[in-house]
N, C-alpha and C positions, 0 to 999 in steps of 0.2 A: 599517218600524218599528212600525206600528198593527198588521201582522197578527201582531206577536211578541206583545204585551201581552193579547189575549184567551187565547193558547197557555200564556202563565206564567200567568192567573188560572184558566185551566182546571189547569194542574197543581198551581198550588196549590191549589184547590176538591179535586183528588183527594187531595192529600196529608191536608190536612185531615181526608177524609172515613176514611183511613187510619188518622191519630192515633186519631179518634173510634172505629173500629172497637177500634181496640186499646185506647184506654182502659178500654171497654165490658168488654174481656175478662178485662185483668189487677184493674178490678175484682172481677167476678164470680168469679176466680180468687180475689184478695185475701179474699172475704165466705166462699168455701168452707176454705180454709185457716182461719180465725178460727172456722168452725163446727167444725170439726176441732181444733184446739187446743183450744177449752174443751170438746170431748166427752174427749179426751184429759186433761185436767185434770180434770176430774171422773170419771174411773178411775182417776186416781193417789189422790187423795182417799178413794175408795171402799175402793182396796188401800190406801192404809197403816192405815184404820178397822180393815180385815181383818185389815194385818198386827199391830197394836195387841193387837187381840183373843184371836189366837194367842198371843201372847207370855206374855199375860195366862195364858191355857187350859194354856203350855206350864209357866211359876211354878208353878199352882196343883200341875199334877200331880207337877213332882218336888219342892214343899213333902210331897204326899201318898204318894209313896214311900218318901220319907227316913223320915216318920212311919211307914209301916207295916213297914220294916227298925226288926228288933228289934237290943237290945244286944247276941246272942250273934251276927249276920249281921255287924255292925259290926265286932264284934272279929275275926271269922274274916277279914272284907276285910283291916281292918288290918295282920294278920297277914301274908295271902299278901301286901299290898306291901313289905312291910318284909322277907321271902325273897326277892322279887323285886329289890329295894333290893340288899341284898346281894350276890346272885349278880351287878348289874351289876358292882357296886363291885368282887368279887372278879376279874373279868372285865377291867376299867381296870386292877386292880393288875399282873395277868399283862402284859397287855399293854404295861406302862409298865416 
């Protein structure tokens, strides 16, 4: 019975030394994922700055088209949708 109890404190000393090995790991694991996350975070951060900015850039420009279509381009658009308006409509009546 004496020679079993060095044989279970040996296997547990390995087990042990196993736990440790593996804690060691899934730390190190753990510390690289967490560096990765916050680089991850901080390019979502960066893109929605970017996409912010866009949005901004994209307002500005069709505030600055609208302005540079004149009242005679305007009334021509309105024009073709309201033929076009029609022809669907004509189009639904046949149909209906």
């Amino acid at each position: 019975m004496e020679a079993e109890i060095p044989v279970s404190v040996q296997e547990l000393a390995t087990r042990v030394r196993a736990l440790m090995l593996n804690y060691e790991r899934l730390r190190a694991e753990n510390e690289e994922m967490r560096r990765s996350l916050e680089a991850s975070r901080l390019t979502i951060e960066e893109d929605k700055a970017l996409i912010k900015q866009l949005k901004s850039q994209i307002s500005s420009q069709r505030l600055a088209q609208s302005i540079a279509l004149g009242d005679a381009e305007i009334k021509q658009a309105e024009a073709r949708l309201n033929r076009m308006i029609r022809e669907v409509d004509k189009c639904i009546a046949l149909m209906g």
